[in-house]
N, C-alpha and C positions, 0 to 999 in steps of 0.2 A: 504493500500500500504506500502510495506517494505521501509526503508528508502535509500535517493539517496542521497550522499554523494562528494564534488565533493574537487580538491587542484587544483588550478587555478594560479602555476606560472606565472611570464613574465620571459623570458629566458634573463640576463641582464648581464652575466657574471658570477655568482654564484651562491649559492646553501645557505641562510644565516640559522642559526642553528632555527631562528625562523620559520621559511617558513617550515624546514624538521617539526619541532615541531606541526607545524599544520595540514602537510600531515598523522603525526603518529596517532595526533589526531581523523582525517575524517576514516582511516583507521579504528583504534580500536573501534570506531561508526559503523562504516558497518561490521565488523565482529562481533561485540556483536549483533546486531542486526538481523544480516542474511541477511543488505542490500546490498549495490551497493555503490564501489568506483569509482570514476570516476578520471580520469587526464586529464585536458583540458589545454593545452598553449595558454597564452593571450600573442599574439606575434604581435598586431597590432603596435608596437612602431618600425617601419622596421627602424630606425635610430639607437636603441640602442641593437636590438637584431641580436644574429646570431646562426645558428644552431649548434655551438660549444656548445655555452649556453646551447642550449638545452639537448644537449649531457650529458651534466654537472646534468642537475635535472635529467633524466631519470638513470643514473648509479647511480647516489647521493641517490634516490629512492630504486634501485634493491639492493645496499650496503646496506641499511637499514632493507633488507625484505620486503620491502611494494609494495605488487603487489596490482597493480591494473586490475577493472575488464571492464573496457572502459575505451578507452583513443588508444593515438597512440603507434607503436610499435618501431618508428623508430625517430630518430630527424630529418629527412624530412617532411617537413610539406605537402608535395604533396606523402607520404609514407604510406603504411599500418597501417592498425588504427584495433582495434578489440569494438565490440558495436555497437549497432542500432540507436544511435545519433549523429552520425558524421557529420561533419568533427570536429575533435577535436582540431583543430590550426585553434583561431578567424581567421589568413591572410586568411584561406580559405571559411567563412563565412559571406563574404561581402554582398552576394545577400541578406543574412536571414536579416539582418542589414539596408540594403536600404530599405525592403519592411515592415520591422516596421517602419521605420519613414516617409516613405509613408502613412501609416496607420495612423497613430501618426497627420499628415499634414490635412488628408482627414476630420478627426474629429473635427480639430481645436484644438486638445491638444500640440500639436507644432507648431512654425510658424518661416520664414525664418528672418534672423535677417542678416544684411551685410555680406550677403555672405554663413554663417551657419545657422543652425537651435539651435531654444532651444524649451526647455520644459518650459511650464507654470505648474511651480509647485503651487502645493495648496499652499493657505495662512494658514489655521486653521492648530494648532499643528498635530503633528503624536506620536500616541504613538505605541513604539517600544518594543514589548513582547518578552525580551530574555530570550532565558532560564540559561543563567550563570548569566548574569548584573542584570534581574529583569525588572519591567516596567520602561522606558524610554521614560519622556514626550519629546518632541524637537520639540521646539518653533522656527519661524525662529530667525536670530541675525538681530543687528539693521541695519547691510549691507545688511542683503539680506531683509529685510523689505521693501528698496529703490526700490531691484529689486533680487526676489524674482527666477526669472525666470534663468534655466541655460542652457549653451552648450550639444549637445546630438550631430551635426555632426560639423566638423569644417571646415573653408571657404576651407580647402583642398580636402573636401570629405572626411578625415579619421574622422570614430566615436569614440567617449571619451569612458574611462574606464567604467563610470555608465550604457551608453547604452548598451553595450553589457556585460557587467558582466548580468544585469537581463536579455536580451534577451535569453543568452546562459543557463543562470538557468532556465529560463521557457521553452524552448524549448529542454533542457535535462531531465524534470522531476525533478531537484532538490527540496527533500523536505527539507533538513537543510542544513543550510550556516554557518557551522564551521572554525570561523577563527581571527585575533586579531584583538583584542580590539583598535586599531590601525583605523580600518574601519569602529567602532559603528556610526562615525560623518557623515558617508556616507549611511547610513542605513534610515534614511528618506528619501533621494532622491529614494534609489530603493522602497522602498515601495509603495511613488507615482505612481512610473515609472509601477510595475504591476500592480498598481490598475487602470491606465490609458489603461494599456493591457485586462483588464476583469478578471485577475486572479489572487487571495489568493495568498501574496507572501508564500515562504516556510518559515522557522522555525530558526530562527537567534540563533545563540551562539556565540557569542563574547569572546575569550581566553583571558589570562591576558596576558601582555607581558611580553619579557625573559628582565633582567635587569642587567647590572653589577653589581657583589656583593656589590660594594660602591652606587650603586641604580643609577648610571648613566644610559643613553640609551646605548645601545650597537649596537656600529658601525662594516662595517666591518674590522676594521684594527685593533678590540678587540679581546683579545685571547680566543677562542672558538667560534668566531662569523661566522666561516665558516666553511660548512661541508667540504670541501678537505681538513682542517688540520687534520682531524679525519682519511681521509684515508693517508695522508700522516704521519702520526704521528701514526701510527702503531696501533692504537685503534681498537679494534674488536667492530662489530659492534650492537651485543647486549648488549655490556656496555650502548652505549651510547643512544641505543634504552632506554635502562633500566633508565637512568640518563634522558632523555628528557620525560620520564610518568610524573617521580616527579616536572618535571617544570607546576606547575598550574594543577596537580590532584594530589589525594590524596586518597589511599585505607584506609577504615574507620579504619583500626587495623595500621597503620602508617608506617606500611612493608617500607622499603627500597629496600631490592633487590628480585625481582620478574621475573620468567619465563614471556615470551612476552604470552605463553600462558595461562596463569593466568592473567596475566593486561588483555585480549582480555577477558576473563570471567569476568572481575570484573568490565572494564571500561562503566562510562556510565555519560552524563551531567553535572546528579546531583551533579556528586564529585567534578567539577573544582572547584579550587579554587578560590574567586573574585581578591584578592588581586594579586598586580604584581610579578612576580617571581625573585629570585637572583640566579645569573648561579655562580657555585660554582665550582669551576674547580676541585679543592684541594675531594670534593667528587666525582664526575668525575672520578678521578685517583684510589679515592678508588676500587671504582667500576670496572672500568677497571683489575686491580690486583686482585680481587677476580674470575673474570671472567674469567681470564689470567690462572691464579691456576686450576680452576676446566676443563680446555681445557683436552678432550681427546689425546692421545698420536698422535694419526696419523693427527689428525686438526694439534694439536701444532708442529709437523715435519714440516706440511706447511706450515706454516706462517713461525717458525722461519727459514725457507730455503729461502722463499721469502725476508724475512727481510735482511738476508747476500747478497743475490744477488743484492736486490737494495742498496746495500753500498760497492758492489763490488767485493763480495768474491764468490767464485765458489765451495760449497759445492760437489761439484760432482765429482773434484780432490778426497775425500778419498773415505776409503769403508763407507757403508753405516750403515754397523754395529757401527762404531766409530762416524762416525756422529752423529746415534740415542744417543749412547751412552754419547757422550761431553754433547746433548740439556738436557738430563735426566739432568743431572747436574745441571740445565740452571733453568729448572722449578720449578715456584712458587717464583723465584728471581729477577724477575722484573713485570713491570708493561704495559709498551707499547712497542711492538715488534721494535721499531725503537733504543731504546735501548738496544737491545738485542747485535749488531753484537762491541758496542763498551767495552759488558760486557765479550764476550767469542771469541774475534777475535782470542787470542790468541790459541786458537785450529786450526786456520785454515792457519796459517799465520807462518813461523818460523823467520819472522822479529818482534824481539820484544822490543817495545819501551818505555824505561822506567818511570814510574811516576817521575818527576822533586824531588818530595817532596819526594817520598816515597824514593825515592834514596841517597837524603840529608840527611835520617834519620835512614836508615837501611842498605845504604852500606858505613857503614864506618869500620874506620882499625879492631877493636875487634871483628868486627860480622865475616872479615875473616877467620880467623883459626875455628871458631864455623861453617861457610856452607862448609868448607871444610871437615870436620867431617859429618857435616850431608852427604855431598856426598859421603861419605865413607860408611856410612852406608847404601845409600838408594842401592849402588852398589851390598851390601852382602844380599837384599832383597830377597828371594824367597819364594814363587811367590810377584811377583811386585804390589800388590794388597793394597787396600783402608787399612785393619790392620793391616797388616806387617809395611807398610810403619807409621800407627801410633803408633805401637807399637816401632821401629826404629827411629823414632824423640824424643820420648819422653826418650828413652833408653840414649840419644845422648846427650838431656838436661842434664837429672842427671847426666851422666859422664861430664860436664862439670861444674856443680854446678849453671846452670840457669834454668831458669821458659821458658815450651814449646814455648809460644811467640816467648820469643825470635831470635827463631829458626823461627816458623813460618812466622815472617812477610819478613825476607830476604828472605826467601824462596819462600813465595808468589810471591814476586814483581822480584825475579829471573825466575821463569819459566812463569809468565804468563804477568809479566809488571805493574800489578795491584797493588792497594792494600785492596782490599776489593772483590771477586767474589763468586765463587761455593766453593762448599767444598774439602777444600786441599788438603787432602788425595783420594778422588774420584778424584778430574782434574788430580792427580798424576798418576793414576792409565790408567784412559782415554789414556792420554796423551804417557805413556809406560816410560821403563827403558832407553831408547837410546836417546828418546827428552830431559824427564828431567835432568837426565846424563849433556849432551848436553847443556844445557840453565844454567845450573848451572855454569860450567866450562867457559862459555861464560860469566857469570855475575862477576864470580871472578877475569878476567882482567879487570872488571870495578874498582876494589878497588885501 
């Protein structure tokens, strides 16, 4: 039997970078494999969950590329589901859940305790065969020695996490339970719990967990602990596909940046690595900017149009030819499209707002009569283009007896407000003879 893979959210408000890390993981398992992904929402906690939540893992999931091949289709949990094991949201698998612990009752392996039921778990150890951790003996502790036995429904009627995690594994077909190391201490009780059932549990991997680069736990209010800062942070999302492999796997030649179709060829168990992971943000970004770079032209018109629009700007005011033209500018000179609209607003905007510092330091009285000259010149420019205009600055320097800078950086932070962007001679160019004209004359009554 091909392998059944499954990512079993609880919908709780978000999407944590660890959760997406394990879903990428079950993924790349069933695609090396040629098995079954599955997506099942553990939604029996109706106090802390809502179908917003849900919303949240299913687009968090699609943003990432990771289709699944069962599971639902909708964040209604009374919605369309695709797979032959449904219903894939626990809230709607109550009945499967009463009628094992019925069973559970009939046998004498559970019994009703004030009000709920527990399990009489075995006394003798359980050894637990992962295949990342290795054998694991687990012994009871000297608490559950007293009372060894635990909760499986509670005096509400609603059943605990252990019950139905294995109910829904066994009654999905799951054969490996890919997930962190976080739930190894829980992994005796389910073992029980199938063996009480009649059947072989499936095949445990236990993931290392993701850890703040200073080796703290990573909460959510850490940066990078949530996936909605990745879409809201302008992150393309096979960076960070790319960047959450190397969290706890490891291609034997130590590659870094890799096509997701290549990791789906290469990933497999044996690589995880045991030890805990440190989330590194700082390569993250590398990552990101390499990815950012090699974007084809027409990806990268969308996104950086999208990026202007959510910060407010309405690319669709020019032609479209100038637009393409300004982003050409654009690329390979940032990293995350969210800083994109604060690097080259001034293409779209003729309010321009001066750098405090850069104005302190380069509109003062000498550099006057020096932009006035270069204005002079860029005016006798024709055609208005990227070498004229360098050849015309630099012409401009030497008739005054300074080094191009100097010209340059007034000049920068006059037409564009900045002091550091695209290349100055092309944004000149972009931009045409009438704006920078224009912005120049506008800057020298700042002096």
């Amino acid at each position: 039997m091909k392998p059944r893979v499954r990512f079993a959210p609880s919908p709780t408000g978000y999407l944590h970078i660890g959760g997406a890390r394990t879903a990428l993981f079950n993924w790349l398992y069933a695609r090396h494999t040629g098995g079954t992904f599955v997506l099942r929402i553990e939604d029996t906690d109706t106090a802390r969950n809502s179908q917003e939540a849900v919303e949240v893992i299913l687009s968090g999931l699609r943003w990432l590329g990771l289709d699944w091949d069962e599971g639902p289709l909708t964040a209604d949990a009374t919605g369309a589901s695709k797979g032959g094991f449904g219903p894939y949201y626990q809230s709607q698998r109550k009945e499967n859940y009463q009628r094992r612990v019925e069973a559970l009752l009939s046998r004498g392996l559970a019994y009703e305790h004030e009000g709920a039921v527990k399990f009489k778990m075995q006394r003798d150890p359980i050894v637990i065969k992962d295949l990342v951790v290795g054998e694991v003996v687990r012994k009871l502790t000297d608490r559950e020695e007293v009372d060894p036995d635990f909760v499986i429904l509670r005096s509400d009627g609603q059943p605990v996490f252990h019950l139905v995690n294995v109910i829904d594994d066994l009654e999905m077909d799951i054969t490996h339970v890919i997930r962190g190391e976080d739930h190894l201490s829980n992994t005796a009780k389910h073992i029980a719990l199938f063996k009480a059932f009649g059947v072989p549990p499936p095949h445990y991997a236990h993931i290392p967990l993701i850890l703040n680069k200073d080796g703290s736990k990573m909460s959510k209010r850490d940066q990078g602990a949530s996936l909605a800062s990745y879409l809201d942070g302008g992150f393309l999302p096979e960076a960070v596909v790319n960047y959450l492999c190397l969290l706890g796997w490891s291609p034997k030649d130590n590659r870094e940046k890799m096509s997701l179709a290549e990791t789906m060829e290469r990933f497999d168990l044996p690589q995880i690595l045991r030890h805990n992971a440190r989330f590194d943000y700082e390569k993250l970004l590398w990552l990101q900017g390499e990815y950012a770079r090699e974007l084809k032209d027409d990806r990268f018109y969308e996104l950086a149009v999208h990026a202007f629009a959510k910060a407010g700007i309405d690319t669709n005011k020019f032609p479209l030819d100038y637009v393409k033209a300004a982003l050409d500018t654009c690329k390979g000179k940032f990293k995350m499209f969210s800083e994109l609209p604060a690097y080259a607003r001034f293409y779209f905007s003729d309010e321009i707002t001066y750098n405090p510092d850069g104005a302190k330091k380069d509109f003062v009285p000498e550099n006057k009569p020096r932009l006035h000259a270069l204005r002079d010149a860029f005016a006798k420019a024709d055609p208005f283009n990227a070498a004229n205009l360098e050849i015309a600055l630099k012409a401009t320097a030497t008739g005054l007896g300074v080094k191009a800078g100097v010209l340059v950086h007034p000049c920068r932070l006059a037409v564009t407000g900045n002091t550091s962007g695209p290349s100055l001679y092309h944004l000149l160019e972009v931009l045409g003879k009438e704006k920078v004209l224009g912005r120049i004359e506008k800057a020298l009554a700042k002096f």
